[in-house]
C-alpha positions as CSV (number, residue, x, y, z in Angstrom):
1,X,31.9,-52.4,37.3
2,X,31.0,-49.0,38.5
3,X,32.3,-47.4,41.8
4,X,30.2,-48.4,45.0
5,X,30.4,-47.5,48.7
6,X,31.5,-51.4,49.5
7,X,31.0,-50.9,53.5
8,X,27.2,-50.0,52.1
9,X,27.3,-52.9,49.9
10,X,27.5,-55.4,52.4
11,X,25.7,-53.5,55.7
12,X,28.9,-53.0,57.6
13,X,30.3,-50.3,59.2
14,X,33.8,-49.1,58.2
15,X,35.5,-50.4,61.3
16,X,34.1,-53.7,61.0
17,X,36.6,-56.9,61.8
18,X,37.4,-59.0,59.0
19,X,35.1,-61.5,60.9
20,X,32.1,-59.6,60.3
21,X,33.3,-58.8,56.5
22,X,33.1,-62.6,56.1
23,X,30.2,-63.5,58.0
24,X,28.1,-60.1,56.0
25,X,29.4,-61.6,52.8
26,X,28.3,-65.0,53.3
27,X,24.7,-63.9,54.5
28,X,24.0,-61.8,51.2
29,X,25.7,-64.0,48.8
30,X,23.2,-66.9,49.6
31,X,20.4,-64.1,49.7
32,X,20.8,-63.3,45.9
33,X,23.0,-66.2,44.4
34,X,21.9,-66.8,41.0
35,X,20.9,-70.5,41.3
36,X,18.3,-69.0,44.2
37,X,17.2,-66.0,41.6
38,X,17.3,-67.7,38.1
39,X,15.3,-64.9,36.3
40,X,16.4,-62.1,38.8
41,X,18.5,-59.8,36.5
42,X,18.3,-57.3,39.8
43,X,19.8,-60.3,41.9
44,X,22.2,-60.8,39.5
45,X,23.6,-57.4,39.5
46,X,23.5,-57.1,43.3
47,X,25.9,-60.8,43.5
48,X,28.4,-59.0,41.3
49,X,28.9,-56.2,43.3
50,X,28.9,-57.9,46.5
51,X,31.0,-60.1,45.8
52,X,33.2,-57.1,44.1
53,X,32.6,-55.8,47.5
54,X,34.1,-58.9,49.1
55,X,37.3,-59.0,47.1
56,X,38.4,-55.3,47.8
57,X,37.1,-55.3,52.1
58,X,38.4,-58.7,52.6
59,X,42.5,-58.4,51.3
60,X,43.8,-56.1,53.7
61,X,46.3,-53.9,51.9
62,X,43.3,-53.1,49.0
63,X,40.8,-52.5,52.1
64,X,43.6,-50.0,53.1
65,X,43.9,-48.3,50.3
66,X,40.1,-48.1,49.6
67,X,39.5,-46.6,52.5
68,X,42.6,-43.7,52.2
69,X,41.3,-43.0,48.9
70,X,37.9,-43.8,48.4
71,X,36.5,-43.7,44.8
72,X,40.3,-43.4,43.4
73,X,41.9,-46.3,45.6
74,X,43.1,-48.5,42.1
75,X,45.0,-45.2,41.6
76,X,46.2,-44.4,44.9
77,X,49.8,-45.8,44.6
78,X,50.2,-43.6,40.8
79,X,48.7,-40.4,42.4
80,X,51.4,-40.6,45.1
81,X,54.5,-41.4,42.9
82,X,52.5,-38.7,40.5
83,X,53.1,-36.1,43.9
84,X,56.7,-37.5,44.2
85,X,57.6,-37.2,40.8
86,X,56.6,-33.1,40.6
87,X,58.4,-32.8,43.7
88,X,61.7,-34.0,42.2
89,X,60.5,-32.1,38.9
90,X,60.7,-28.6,41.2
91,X,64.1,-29.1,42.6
92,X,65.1,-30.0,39.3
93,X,64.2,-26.6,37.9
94,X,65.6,-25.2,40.7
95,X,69.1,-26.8,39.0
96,X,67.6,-25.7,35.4
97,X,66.6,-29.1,34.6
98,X,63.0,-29.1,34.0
99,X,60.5,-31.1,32.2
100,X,57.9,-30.1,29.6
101,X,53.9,-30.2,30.2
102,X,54.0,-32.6,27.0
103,X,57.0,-34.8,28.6
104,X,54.8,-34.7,32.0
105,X,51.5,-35.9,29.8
106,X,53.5,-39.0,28.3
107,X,54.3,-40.2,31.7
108,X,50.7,-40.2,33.0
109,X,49.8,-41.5,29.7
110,X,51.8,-44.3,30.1
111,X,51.3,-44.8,33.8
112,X,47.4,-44.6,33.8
113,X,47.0,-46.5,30.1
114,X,44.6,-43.5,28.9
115,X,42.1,-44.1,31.7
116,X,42.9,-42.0,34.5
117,X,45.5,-39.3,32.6
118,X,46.5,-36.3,34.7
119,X,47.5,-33.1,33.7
120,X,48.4,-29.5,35.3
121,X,50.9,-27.0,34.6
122,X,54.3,-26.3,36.0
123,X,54.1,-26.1,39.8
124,X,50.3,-27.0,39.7
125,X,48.0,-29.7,41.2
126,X,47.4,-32.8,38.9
127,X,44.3,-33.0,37.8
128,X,42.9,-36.9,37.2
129,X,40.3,-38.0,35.0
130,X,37.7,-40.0,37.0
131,X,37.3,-43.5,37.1
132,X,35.5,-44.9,33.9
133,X,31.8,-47.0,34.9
134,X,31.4,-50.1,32.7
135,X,27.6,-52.0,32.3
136,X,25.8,-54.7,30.8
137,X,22.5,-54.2,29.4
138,X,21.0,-57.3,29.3
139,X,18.1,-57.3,26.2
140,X,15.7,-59.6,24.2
141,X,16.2,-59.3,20.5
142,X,12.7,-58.2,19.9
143,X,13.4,-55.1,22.1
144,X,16.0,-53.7,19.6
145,X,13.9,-54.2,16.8
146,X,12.7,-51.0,17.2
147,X,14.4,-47.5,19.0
148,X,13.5,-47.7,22.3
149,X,14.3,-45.2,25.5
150,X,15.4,-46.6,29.1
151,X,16.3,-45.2,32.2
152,X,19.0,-47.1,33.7
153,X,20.5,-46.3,37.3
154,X,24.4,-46.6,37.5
155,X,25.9,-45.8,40.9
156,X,22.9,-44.7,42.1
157,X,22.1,-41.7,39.1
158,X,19.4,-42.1,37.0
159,X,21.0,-42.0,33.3
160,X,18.1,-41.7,29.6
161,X,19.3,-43.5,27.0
162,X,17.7,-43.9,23.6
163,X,18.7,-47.4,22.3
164,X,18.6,-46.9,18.2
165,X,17.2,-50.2,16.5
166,X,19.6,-52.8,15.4
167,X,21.9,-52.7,18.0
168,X,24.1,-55.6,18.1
169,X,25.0,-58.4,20.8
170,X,28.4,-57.4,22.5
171,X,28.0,-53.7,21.1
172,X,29.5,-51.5,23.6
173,X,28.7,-47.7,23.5
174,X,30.6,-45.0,24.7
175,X,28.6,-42.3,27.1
176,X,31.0,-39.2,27.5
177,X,31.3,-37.9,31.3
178,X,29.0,-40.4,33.1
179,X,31.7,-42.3,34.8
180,X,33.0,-41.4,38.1
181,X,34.0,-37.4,39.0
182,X,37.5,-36.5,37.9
183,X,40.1,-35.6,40.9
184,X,41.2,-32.0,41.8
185,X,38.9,-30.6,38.9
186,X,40.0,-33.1,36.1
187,X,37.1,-33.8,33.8
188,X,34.7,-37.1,34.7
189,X,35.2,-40.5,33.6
190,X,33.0,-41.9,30.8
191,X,30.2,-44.6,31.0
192,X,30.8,-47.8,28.6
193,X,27.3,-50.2,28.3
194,X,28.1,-53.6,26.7
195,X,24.8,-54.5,25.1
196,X,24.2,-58.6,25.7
197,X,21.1,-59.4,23.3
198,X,19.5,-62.6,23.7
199,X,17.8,-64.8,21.2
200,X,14.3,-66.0,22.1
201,X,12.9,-66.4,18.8
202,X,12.7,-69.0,15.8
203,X,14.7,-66.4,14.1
204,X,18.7,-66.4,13.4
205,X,20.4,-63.1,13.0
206,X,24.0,-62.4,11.2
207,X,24.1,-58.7,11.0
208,X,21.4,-57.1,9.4
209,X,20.1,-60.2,7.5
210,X,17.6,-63.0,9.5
211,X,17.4,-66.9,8.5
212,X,14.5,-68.1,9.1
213,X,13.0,-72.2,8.0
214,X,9.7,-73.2,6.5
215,X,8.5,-76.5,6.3
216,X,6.9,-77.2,2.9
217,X,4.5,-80.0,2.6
218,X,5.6,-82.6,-0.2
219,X,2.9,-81.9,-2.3
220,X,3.4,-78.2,-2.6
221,X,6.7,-78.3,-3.5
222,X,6.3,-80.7,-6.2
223,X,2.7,-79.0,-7.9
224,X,4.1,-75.4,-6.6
225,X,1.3,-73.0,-5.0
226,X,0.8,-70.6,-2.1
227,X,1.8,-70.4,1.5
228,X,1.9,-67.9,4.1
229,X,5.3,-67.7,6.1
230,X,6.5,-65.8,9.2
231,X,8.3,-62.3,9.6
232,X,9.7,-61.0,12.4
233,X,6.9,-58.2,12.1
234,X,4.1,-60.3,10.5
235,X,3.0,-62.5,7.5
236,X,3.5,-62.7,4.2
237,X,2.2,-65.0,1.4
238,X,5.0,-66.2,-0.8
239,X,4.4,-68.1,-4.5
240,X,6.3,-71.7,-4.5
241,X,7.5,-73.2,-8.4
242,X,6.4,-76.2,-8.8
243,X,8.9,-78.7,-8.4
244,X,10.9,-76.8,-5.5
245,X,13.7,-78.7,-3.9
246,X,14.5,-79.5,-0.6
247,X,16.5,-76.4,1.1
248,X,15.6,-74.2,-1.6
249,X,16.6,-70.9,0.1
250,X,14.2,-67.4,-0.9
251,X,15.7,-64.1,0.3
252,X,13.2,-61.6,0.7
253,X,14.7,-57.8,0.6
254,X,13.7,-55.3,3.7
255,X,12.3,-58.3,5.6
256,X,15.4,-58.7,8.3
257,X,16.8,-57.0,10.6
258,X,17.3,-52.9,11.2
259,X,20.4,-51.3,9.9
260,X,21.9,-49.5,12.8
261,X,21.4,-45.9,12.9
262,X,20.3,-46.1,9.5
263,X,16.1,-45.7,9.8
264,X,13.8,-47.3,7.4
265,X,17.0,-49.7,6.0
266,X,16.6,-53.4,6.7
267,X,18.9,-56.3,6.2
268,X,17.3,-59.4,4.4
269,X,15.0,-62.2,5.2
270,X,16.5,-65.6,4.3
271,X,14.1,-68.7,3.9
272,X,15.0,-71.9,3.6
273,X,12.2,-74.6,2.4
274,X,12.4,-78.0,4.0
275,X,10.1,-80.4,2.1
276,X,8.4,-83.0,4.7
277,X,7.8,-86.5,3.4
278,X,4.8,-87.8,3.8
279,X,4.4,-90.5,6.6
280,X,1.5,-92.7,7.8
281,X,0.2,-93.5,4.2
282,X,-2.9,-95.2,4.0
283,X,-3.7,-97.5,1.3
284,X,-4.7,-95.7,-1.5
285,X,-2.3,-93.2,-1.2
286,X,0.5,-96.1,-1.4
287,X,-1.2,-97.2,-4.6
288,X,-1.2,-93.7,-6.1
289,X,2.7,-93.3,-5.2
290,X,3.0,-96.9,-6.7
291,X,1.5,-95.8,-9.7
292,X,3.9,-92.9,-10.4
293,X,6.7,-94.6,-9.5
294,X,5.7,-96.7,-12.9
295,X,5.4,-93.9,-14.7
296,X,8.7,-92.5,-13.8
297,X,10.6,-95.7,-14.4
């Protein structure tokens, strides 16, 4: 989750008593638990960081480094041995055993994992990469059927994005230098937005292509004909053979779903027929069925 000011999270002070950590926790977490804000997306997002708020204040020895570090507290332990470790790297050199910028960048590398790298030259401050933001953006699958634009706020800055059409569910993007601010001039953290697409239609996507079911009345499938079936962007009329069997599947080309970053290609449109028998006969309807049934014997 992205970096917050926890004491402002929960309405405390920072030299509130673990008592009053508990007792502001408690009070906000009923406030906006999600069985109490079942459609509340904002609710849902403010529960998270409360109770992200909670974990950190609450555990004394992370409250402690929070508060010595602020923003870069998960790296306050590395940024210390980093200090340590150039300090033992100048009287080194002082006994001509020195190491190399690229043997110094391998050590953060593998210290930070990628994510907070440092780097400076010989005898300089290290410079940190800040803290990387991670998101959800919670959307229906109608929305990304076409490109859209949205504003969302992450720590408090207002951030446009244009969503291109066809994004997929559990598609994470990548938004250079929108993450936290880097440490002693190193460059800012990046932004990642997980996209979480939900399904509220009578539609069923795999990739590009949609499956979609039509009921065909017995008749119509036997004597073939005309019917008109459901897109996700309208109607068409479709021609049935005559004698059409039961989950006969028609794929209709340009009809499904956007191809990501790829405007004016679709996917395809996949229909499957399900013939429904007749029920409820009356009389002379039996008799007719009767009839054919001779004839077919």
């Amino acid at each position: 989750m992205a970096f917050i000011d926890y004491y402002k999270t929960l309405g405390i002070s920072k030299t509130a008593t673990e008592k009053q950590i508990k007792t502001a926790y408690r009070k906000l977490a009923r406030k906006y638990h999600p069985d109490l804000n079942p459609d509340s997306k904002e609710a849902e997002l403010k529960f998270k960081e409360i109770n992200e708020a909670n974990e950190v204040l609450s555990d004394s020895e992370n409250r402690k480094r929070y508060d010595k570090y602020g923003k870069d507290w998960k790296h306050g332990e590395e940024f210390e041995k980093a200090q340590q470790a150039q300090q033992s790297q100048r009287q080194s050199s002082r006994q001509q055993q020195s190491y190399s910028n690229d043997e110094y960048s391998d050590f953060f590398e593998s210290m930070f994992g990628g994510g907070g790298r440092a780097s400076y030259g010989r005898g300089s401050t290290p410079k940190y990469k800040g803290q990387d933001f991670n998101s959800e953006l919670h959307l229906n699958l109608k929305d990304v059927y076409t490109s859209q634009k949205q504003v969302l706020t992450v720590n408090g800055n207002k951030i446009r994005l244009t969503i291109p059409a066809g994004v997929d569910n559990g598609q994470v993007i990548k938004i250079t230098g929108k993450g936290g601010p880097g440490m002693n001039g190193g460059p800012n953290g990046d932004l990642f937005i997980k996209f979480i697409i939900e399904n509220h239609t009578t539609f069923k996507r795999e990739g590009d292509n949609l499956y979609h079911n039509v009921n065909l009345d017995l008749y119509t499938a036997i004597l073939g004909g005309e019917i008109t079936v459901d897109t996700f962007d309208g109607q068409v009329k479709l021609k049935i053979k005559p004698g059409t069997k039961n989950e006969t599947k028609v794929k209709l080309n340009g009809k499904g779903f956007p191809v990501y970053k790829k405007e004016g290609s679709f996917g395809y449109l996949i229909i499957t027929y399900y013939i429904d028998i007749p029920s409820n006969l009356n009389e002379k309807e039996i008799e007719l069925f009767k009839e054919l049934q001779k004839i077919k014997a």
